[in-house]
Residue, then its C-alpha position, 0 to 999 in steps of 0.5 A: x854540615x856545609x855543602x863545602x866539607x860535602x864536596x871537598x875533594x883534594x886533587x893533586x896534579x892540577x897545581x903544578x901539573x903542566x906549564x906552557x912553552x911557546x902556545x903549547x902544554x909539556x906533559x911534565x910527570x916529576x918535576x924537579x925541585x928546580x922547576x917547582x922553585x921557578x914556578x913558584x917564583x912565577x906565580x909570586x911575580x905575576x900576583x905582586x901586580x894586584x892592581x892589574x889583576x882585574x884587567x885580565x878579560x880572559x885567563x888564557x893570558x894568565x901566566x902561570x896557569x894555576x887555581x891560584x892565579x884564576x882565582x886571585x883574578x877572579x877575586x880581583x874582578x869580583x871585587x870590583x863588580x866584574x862578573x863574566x870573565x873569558x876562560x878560553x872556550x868558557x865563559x865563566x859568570x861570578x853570581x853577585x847575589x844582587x840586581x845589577x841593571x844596568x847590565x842588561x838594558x836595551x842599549x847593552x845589547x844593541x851594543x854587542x849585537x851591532x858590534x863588528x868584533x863583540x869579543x873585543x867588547x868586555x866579556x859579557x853572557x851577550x858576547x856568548x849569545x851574539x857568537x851563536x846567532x853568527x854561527x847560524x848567520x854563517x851557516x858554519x857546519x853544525x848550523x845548530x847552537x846549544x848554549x850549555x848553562x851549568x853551575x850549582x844551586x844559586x850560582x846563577x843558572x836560571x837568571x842567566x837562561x832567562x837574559x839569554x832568552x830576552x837577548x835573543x827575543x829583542x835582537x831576533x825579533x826585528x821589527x823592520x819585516x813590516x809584513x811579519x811585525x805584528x807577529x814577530x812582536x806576539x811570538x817574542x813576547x810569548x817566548x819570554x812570558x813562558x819564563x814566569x809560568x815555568x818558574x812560578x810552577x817549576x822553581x822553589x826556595x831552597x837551602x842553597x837558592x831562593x829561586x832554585x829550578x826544580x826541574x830542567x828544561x831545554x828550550x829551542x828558539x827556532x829561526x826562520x832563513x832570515x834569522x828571525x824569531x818565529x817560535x820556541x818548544x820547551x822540553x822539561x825533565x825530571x819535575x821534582x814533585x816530591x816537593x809538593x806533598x814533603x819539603x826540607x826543614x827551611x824550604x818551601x814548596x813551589x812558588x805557585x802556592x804562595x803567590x796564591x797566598x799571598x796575591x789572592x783577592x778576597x773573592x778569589x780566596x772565598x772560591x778557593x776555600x782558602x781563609x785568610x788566617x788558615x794554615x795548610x802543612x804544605x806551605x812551610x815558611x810562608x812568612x818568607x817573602x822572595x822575588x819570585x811572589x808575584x801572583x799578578x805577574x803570573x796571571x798577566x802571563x797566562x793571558x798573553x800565553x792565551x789561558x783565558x779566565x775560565x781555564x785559569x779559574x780551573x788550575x788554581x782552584x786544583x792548586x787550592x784543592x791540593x793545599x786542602x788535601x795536605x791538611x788530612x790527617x789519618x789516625x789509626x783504627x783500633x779495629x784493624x779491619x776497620x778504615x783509618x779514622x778522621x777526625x772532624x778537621x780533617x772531614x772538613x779539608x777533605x770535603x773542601x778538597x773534594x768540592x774543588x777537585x769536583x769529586x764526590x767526597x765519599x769516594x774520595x775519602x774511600x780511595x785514600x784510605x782503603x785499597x783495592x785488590x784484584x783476585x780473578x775476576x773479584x775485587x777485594x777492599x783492604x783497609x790501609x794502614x796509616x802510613x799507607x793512607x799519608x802515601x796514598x794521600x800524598x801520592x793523589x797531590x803529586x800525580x796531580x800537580x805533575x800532569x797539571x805541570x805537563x799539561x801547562x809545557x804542552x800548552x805552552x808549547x801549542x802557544x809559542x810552537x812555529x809550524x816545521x815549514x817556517x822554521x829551519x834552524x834552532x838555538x837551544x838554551x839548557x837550564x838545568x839543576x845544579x849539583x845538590x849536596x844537602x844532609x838528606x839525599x835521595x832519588x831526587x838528587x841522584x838523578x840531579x846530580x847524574x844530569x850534571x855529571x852527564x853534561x860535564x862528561x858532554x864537556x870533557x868529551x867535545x873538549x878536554x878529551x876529544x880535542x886533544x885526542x883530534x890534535x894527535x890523529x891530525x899530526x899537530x906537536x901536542x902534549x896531553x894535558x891531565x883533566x879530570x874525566x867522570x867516565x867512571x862515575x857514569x859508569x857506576x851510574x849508568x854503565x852495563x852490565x851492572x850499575x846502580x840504576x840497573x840494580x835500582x830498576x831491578x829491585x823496583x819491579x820486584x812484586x814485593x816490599x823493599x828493604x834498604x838494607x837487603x838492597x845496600x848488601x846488594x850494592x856492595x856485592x855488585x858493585x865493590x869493584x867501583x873506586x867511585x862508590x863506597x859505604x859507611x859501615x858504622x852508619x845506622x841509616x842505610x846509605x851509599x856514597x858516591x863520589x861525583x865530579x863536584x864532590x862525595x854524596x851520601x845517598x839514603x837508600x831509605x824510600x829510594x825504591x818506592x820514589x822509583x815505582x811511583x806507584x799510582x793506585x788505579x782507584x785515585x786515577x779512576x776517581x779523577x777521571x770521573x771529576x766534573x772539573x773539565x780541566x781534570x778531566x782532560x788531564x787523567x784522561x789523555x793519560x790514561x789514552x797515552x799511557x795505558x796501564x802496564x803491569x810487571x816488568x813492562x811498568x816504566x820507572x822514573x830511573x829509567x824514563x829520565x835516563x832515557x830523557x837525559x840521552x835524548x838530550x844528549x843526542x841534540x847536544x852532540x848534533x849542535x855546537x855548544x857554548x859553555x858558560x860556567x856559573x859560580x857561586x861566590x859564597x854558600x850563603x847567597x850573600x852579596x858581593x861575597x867571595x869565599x875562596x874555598x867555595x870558588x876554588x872547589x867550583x873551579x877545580x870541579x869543572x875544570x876550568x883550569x885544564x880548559x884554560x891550559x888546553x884553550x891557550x895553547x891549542x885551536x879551538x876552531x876545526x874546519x874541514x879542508x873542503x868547507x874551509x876552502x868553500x869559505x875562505x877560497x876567495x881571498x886567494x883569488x882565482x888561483x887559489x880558487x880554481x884550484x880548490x875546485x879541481x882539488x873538489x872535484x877530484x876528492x883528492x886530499x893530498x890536492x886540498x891539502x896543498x890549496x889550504x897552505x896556498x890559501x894560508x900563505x896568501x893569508x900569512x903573508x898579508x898579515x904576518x901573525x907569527x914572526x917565527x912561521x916559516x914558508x917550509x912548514x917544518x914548525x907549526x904555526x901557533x895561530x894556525x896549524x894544517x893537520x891531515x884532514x883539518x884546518x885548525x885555528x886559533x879565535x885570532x886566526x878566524x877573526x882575521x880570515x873573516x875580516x879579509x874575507x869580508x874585504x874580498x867579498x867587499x871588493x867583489x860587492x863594489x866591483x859588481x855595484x860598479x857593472x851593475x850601475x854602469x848598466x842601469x845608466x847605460x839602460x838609463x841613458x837609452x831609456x832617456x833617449x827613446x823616450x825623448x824621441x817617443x816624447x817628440x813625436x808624441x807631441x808633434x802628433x799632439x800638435x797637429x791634432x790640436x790645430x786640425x781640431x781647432x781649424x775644424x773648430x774655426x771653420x764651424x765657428x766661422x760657418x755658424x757665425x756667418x749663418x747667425x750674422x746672416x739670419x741677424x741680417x734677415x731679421x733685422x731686414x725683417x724690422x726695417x723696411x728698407x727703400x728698396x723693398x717699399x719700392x717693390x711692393x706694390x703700395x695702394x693708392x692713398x687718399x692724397x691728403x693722407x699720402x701728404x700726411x703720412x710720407x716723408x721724402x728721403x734722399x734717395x727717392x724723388x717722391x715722398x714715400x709712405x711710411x709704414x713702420x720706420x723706426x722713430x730715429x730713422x723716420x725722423x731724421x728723414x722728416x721733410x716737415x716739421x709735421x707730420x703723422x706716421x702709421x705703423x702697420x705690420x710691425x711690433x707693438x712696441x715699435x707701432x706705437x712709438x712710432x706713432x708721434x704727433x709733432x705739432x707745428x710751432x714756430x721757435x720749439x717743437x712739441x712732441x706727443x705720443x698717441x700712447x702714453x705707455x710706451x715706455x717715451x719717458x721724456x722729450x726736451x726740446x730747445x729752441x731752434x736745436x735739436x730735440x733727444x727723445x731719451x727711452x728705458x730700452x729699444x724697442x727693436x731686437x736686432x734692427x740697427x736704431x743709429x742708421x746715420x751715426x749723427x755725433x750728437x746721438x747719445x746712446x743706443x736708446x737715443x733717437x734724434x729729431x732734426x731741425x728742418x726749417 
């Protein structure tokens, strides 16, 4: 049997149950033959056009509003590969059974992300992403957003949570906060690597999904003031580990054991015991190969969550250890008092299980197939039947994949987690099972489907039923408009005094074996009352129906009870509390800290834990605003590009999605308080508007507020007329926007409009401030520019004077130390040449006359000859009044001594010169006849005498010393 014939349900009403006039619903409860004609003609006109069908981006401009005009547009869109489509509030997303890539890239979301008006955009699962982000950019009251993912097993649910997570970790992971850009990379690469490890420990391969969440899970990505990604939390509900030890004909067990399989080294398999051709019971279908079978990728994601090698090493030889403990099989003792027997295989698997659960493979075996009793203060061992020995071993697989799967959530969430102090707002993303119908239906699927009637009640709640109840209370002209409410299946489930669950806990913690059939007697006895609830007298196998919002399910009682103790026997806790396994350990141990042992009526059922976990949830729900996106699934077979109109229209109905188009079209999905709308939108009015929204504030007068917001509109209005029919007096509503009692409420086209001038005000009074602020700063500017100028001058004019005070300084000691050095030069160079003057002042001693002949010249000066005693050679020289003469140099230097000592013998026509020394450095004398003679040297002897006293034109240089004629 189909899930299709499962959850047929004929519903009348929808079809011709409402038609629109001027934006609103007429309630219509017996329409003529006439009217029924007209619409029908209607319906006949508008899908004549098939071409145009595709182009309708949202179905609120459908008209006629039926099931068949959604549906032919959807198929029409369908049919040309167009997924998402509008549907008022709801954003409606086809399943194409087929990678669609470039529909998520990089460049798509900075796309909408950038746009100024996404919804103009093709509809897409990034324009519902992009309105929530706003909503907390805004501040908009709830700040808080929840995106609500619902839909069937296989409509898309999982993969639509996961491109709403890598939206929101590209576009609110911005990278341009340098401070925090190392962070923000490491937080949102963490946020999205959560995905592969809940999916590979959570998701399964099911009749209806090849990736099919076996469990729900709401995830908080939390923000920062700057709207930036700073962390996430995962809240799980609900692990169905009943897959782990029993899985449905053509399903398999989660997808962690084959990607062990098949992704394995040959030495990760050698350490966890697991042979290439070996076979375990617990992995049916393994030669099936999905997408998800990426054990690498798996592995990756741990490392970058922070699992190091060790720890990954524990989880999967658990893993291994469970596969091994799925291959024990029990056969019955003949002796009763006697344990049940293995046989040599199922020894082998269970000492393979215990060495890589590092337990003692006695005491395992012991636990599995005798039980324990407690009577007084004795202990009693009881064989277990073998019935009893599979629970019990099945029971052991289970309690611990589920504590290892809650022990990977809390991990994850210690990694991704943001400290409550940097955080201060949250976008919540709900990826929950999808309603199930299958031939064999349990707890499991009770409580699934109980989850989804849950948050189909949240929808009809916040805005089938709450919206139009709100319509009426504020004063809006409005007709009711039918939907179908779930309330009474929730009451059957979960109402009081009595329902099923009640029922259900009550029998489960009765200390005493359950019979399905006693329990089914007692379903109908309380609760035959119930329309939602019915039995199938004539079935053979214990069952109950009930009738959900997506269809009938046949419930068997048959192991309900059982599945709702969850009964752990306390020896298998004892014993993995004592495994030598660290991570094991850990696990059983934190447990048995957090929950210890309960007994009687105090013991939790999984019922109730899940009930309780469901109604948190709902608490966050109702405190957040919600964005709805209903996934469809196209066809039962998970065929590509495949559409089944029977599936689609049941799908459709089920959800209501046609009462959501009908009450989206012709109402106002916005609802703003008058006090918050004028805070907001006060402004455009200018200062009128505004300052009478203040008095209004602080007055609390609702009346006064009243009266501001139609001000404010009609300021509004009157720059962009929206309706021609609105009139100033008010009399008619206006179909964009309507002033209720209390509240202002708009259409999408009204707010949008309200934004755009509210941006041009906030704009005008931006430039205007930038205006005054930049005539400030070139005000400030200009006089900053003046005194500096005036600081520079007289900087500089000190600067000056400083200079040349210091370079008059540094002249004056310049000129002084010149002087003194050009004084002492003086001094020495008089020191060298003895002048006239000074020989006239000592007091020479008398000479022998022929030596006062020899060695004295006559200068020009003096009248009588002088005696020279050390003159330099040129100055000597020149002064010579004979041709021969003898000059003694005393008290001078060596060098000038004996260059001054020449012999110059008498010759008539030439002159010969000869020194004494040969040594002196006299390197030559050339003499010409009747001429002058050059004595040409290497140096000066003298240091600072002066050896051109007479400055001849004939002298060469400064060693050349002349000798003059003088005959």
């Amino acid at each position: 049997m189909s899930s299709a014939d499962n959850r047929r349900i004929v519903r009348e009403g929808h079809r011709n149950g409402g038609a629109t006039e001027k934006g609103f619903v007429q309630k219509v409860r017996s329409p003529p033959s006439a009217l029924n004609d007209s619409l029908e003609g209607e319906i006949q006109a508008f899908l004549i056009d098939e071409d145009q069908l595709h182009t309708y981006d949202d179905l609120t401009k459908v008209n006629p509003v039926t099931p068949s005009t959604v549906l032919k547009c959807l198929q029409a869109r369908y049919s040309v590969k167009v997924f998402y489509t509008h549907a008022g509030c709801t954003l409606v997303a086809l399943n194409p059974f087929q990678p669609i890539p470039d529909l998520y890239t990089l460049d798509v979301m900075k796309e909408y992300h950038g746009a100024p008006q996404p919804q103009e955009f093709k509809p897409h699962i990034f324009i519902v992403a992009e309105e929530a982000y706003r909503n907390v950019q805004g501040q908009l009251e709830p700040v808080n957003q929840s995106l609500v993912v619902s839909g069937e097993s296989g409509a898309g649910k999982t993969w639509t949570s996961r491109c709403l997570m890598k939206y929101y970790a590209t576009v609110a992971a911005s990278s341009s906060v340098v401070k925090s850009q190392d962070t923000v990379e490491r937080i949102e690469r963490r946020v999205l690597d959560s995905n592969p490890i809940m999916e590979a420990f959570g998701n399964a391969c099911t009749l209806r999904n090849n990736n099919s969440s076996r469990f729900g899970k709401y995830i908080q990505l939390q923000l920062d003031r700057c709207q930036l990604l700073v962390g996430a939390s995962v809240q799980t509900y609900l692990l169905e580990k009943t897959r782990v030890a029993c899985q449905l004909a053509n399903e398999r067990n989660f997808h962690i054991f084959y990607q062990m399989m098949k992704g394995a080294t040959d030495e990760q398999r050698k350490e966890w015991k697991m042979l290439r051709e070996q076979c375990f019971a617990w992995l049916p279908n393994s030669e099936k190969t999905v997408e998800e079978d990426c054990f690498q990728e798996t592995v990756e994601a741990m490392v970058h969550l922070g699992i190091n090698a060790e720890r990954q090493r524990q989880i999967f030889r658990i893993l291994a250890g469970i596969l091994q403990l799925g291959n024990v099989n029990f056969s019955s003792s003949a002796d009763e008092s006697q344990p049940c027997a293995l046989d040599e295989q199922s020894r082998d698997f269970s000492q393979r299980a215990a060495e890589l659960l590092c337990v003692p493979a006695e005491e395992l075996q012991m636990c599995l197939r005798v039980r324990t009793l407690k009577a007084g203060k004795q202990s009693v061992l009881k064989p277990c039947a073998r019935a009893e020995c599979s629970m019990r071993r099945d029971c052991m697989a289970k309690v611990i994949y589920a504590q290892l799967f809650d022990w990977l959530v809390t991990f994850i969430n210690n990694s991704i987690c943001a400290d409550k102090s940097t955080w201060c707002n949250f976008i919540g993303v709900l990826d929950v099972y999808g309603f199930e119908c299958f031939q064999i239906n349990n707890l499991e699927q009770l409580c699934i489907n109980y989850a989804n009637e849950k948050l189909q009640q949240h929808f009809v709640s916040h805005y089938l039923r709450a919206q139009q109840e709100e319509y009426v209370s504020e004063g809006l002209e409005w007709s009711f408009v039918k939907y179908q409410d779930n309330q009474s299946c929730l009451d059957l489930l979960e109402g009081s005094p009595v329902c099923v669950f009640s029922l259900l806990n009550e029998e489960s913690r009765l200390n005493r074996v359950s019979d399905a059939k006693t329990f089914r007697v007692r379903l109908e006895k309380e609760l035959r009352g119930n329309a939602n609830i019915s039995w199938d007298k004539f079935s053979k196998e214990p069952h109950f129906t009930v009738a959900h919002y997506a269809g009938k399910v046949h419930y068997q009682i048959q192991g309900m009870v059982e599945k709702n103790k969850d009964p752990v026997p306390p020896e298998l806790t004892s014993l993995l509390q004592k495994s030598d396994d660290p991570l094991l350990h850990q696990i059983f141990t934190e447990k048995e800290t957090e929950n210890p042992a309960t007994k009687g009526l105090s013991k939790v059922t999984v019922v109730s834990k899940f009930k309780n976990s469901l109604e948190s949830l709902m608490k966050i729900l109702h405190t957040t605003t919600p964005h709805y996106t209903r996934c469809i699934k196209p066809n039962p077979d998970c065929k590509p590009l495949t559409f089944k109109k029977e599936e689609v229209i049941m799908q459709l109905e089920a959800c209501g999605i046609v009462e959501t188009i009908h009450i989206s079209a012709a109402g106002f999905p916005i609802r703003i308080p008058f006090k918050s709308f004028m805070q907001r939108y006060g402004l455009i009015a200018k200062h009128s508007v505004s300052k009478s929204g203040s008095v209004d504030a602080e007055a609390d007068s609702s009346g006064a507020l009243r009266r501001a917001v139609e001000k404010l509109l009609g300021v509004v209005l009157q720059h962009k007329a929206f309706d021609p029919s609105h009139n100033g007096a008010g009399k008619k509503p206006n179909s964009w926007v309507h002033c209720g009692r209390t509240k202002v409420f708009l259409t999408q086209l009204m707010l949008d409009s309200l934004e755009d001038q509210r941006k041009t005000m906030l704009s005008r009074c931006v430039f205007t401030i930038q205006c005054c602020w930049l005539k400030h700063q070139r005000r400030r500017r200009h006089a900053r520019h003046q005194s500096a100028t005036l600081i520079q001058a007289v900087v500089r004019s000190w600067l000056v004077r400083r200079r040349i005070q210091r370079c008059n300084r540094a002249a004056a000691v310049i000129q002084s130390t010149w002087r003194k050095w050009r004084a002492l030069l003086k001094s020495l160079a008089d020191a060298e040449l003895d002048d006239a003057k000074d020989l006239e002042e000592e007091d020479m001693p008398v000479l022998n006359p022929e030596i006062r002949a020899r060695g004295s010249v006559q200068l020009s000066s003096i009248q009588e000859p002088v005696t020279v005693r050390g003159w330099p050679m040129g100055l000597a020289l020149a002064c010579t009044p004979s041709i021969t003469m003898s000059l003694t140099a005393t008290g001078f230097q060596k060098m000038v001594s004996v260059m001054t000592s020449l012999h110059l013998p008498s010759r008539k026509g030439g002159y010969t010169v000869k020194p004494n020394q040969s040594s002196q450095e006299l390197t030559s004398i050339r003499a010409q006849p009747k001429r002058s003679v050059k004595l040409h040297y290497r140096r000066s002897p003298l240091l600072y005498a002066d050896t051109q006293p007479d400055m001849k034109s004939d002298v060469t240089g400064f060693n050349a010393i002349l000798l003059e004629r003088t005959l």
